[in-house]
N, C-alpha and C positions, 0 to 999 in steps of 0.2 A: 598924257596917261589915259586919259579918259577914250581918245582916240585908240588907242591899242586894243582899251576892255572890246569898245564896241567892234574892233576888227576880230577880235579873237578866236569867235566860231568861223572865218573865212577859215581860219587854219586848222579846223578842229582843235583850238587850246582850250582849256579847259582852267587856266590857270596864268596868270600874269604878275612877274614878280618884279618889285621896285625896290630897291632901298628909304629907307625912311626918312632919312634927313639930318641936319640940323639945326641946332637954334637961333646960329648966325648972331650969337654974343647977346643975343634976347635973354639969354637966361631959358633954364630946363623949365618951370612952369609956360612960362611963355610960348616955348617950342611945342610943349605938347600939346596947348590948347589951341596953335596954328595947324598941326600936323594933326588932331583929330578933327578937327574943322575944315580941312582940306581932304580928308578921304572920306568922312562923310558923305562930301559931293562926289566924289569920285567913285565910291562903293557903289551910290544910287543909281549909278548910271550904267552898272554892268549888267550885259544881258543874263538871260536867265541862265544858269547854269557855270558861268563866269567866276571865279573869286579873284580879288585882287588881295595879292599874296606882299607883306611888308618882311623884308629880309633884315635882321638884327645887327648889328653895329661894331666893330671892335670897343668904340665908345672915344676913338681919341677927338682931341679937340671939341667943337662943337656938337660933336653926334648922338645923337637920340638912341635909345632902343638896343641897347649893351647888356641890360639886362632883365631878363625876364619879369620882374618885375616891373618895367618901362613897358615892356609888351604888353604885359594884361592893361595897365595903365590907358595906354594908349587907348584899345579895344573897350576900355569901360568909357572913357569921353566918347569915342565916337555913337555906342551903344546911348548913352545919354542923348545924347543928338539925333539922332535916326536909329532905331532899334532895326529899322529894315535894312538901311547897310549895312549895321555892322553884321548884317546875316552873310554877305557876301566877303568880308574881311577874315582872313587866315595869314598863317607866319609861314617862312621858310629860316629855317636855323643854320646859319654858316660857321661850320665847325673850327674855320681859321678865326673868323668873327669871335666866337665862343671863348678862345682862346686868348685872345688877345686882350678882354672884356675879363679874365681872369678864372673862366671857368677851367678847371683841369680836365681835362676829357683823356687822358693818357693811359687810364684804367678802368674797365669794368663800373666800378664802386661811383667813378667820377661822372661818368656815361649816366650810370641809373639816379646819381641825384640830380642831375642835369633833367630828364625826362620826366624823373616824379614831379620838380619844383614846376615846369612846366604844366604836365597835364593836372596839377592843384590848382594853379591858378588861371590858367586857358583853357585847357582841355585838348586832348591830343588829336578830336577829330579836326580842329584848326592849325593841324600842323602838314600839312599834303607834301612840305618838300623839306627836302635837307641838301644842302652844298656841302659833300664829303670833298675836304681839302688838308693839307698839312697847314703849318704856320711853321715860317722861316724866326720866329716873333719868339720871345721868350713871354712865358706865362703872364698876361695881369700886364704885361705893357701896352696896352689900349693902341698897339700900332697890329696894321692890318697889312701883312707880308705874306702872302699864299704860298706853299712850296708841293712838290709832288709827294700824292700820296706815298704815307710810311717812310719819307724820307726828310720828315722835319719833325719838331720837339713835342707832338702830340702823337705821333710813331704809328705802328701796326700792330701793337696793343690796344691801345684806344681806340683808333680809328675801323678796326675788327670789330670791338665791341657796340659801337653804335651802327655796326652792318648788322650784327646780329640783334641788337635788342628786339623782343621779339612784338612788344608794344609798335613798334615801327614797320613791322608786317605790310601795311599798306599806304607807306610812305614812300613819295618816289625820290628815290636818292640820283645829284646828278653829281657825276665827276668834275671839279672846277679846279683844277690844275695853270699853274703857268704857262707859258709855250715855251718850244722847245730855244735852247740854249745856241 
């Protein structure tokens, strides 16, 4: 990983995103104090203008970082640790993730509590990316089934509404679809 930060301006990226992990039966205290111990080092080492971006979890099994509050969590140990990494650490939020983690994203109402409990406890200038996806996944089942857009149980209701929220203005949203069938 740390490899990639430093390749990142070869490509003009601006931005490198990882999933976060698990605790690997450590137990959730455990996991998080590996997993901000480990991007600490990893943070430090991104060239200037780099963030290394940790993407949110459906939460099954093992996994870290399901729910917003595990995000800031996370980002307050590494801050403890290096206050100058954590300058370079930001989120990407995956809406099948979101979903499956239990968050309803299916309406409007579900969209803006999603984005306020957020930008309360992180702030939304550390959110640069979203993965707009469906989830094949029924609600709050902490399993992580991607489906194509408006075409799974978080719909073209919801997934409209986090196009539009308008807090997300300068958020770049990327299409993360299944391949074709």
């Amino acid at each position: 990983l740390i490899h990639e930060l430093e390749r990142a301006p070869a490509y003009g990226a601006t931005l490198v995103n990882t999933h976060i992990g698990s605790h690997r039966g450590s137990g959730r205290e455990a996991g998080l104090r590996r997993i901000a111990e480990n991007v600490a080092v990893i943070a430090q080492a991104a060239p200037p203008g780099v963030r290394l971006i940790l993407e949110n979890s459906s939460g099954g099994g093992d996994l870290l970082g399901s729910r917003v509050e595990e995000l800031a969590a996370i980002l307050d140990r590494v801050a403890a640790l290096d206050p100058r990494a954590a300058e370079s650490v930001a989120f990407c939020l995956d809406a099948a993730h979101l979903w499956g983690a239990g968050y309803d994203l299916s309406s409007a109402w579900g969209v803006g509590e999603v984005i306020d409990r957020f930008a309360e406890l992180i702030g939304l200038d550390r959110l640069p990316m979203v993965h707009l996806n469906d989830s094949r996944s029924l609600l709050g089942s902490l399993v992580d089934r991607h489906e194509h857009v408006g075409a799974g149980h978080i719909g073209p209701v919801g997934l409209g509404a986090l196009l539009r929220e308008p807090r997300l203005a300068r958020t770049t949203f990327i299409m993360e679809t299944p391949g074709a069938d």
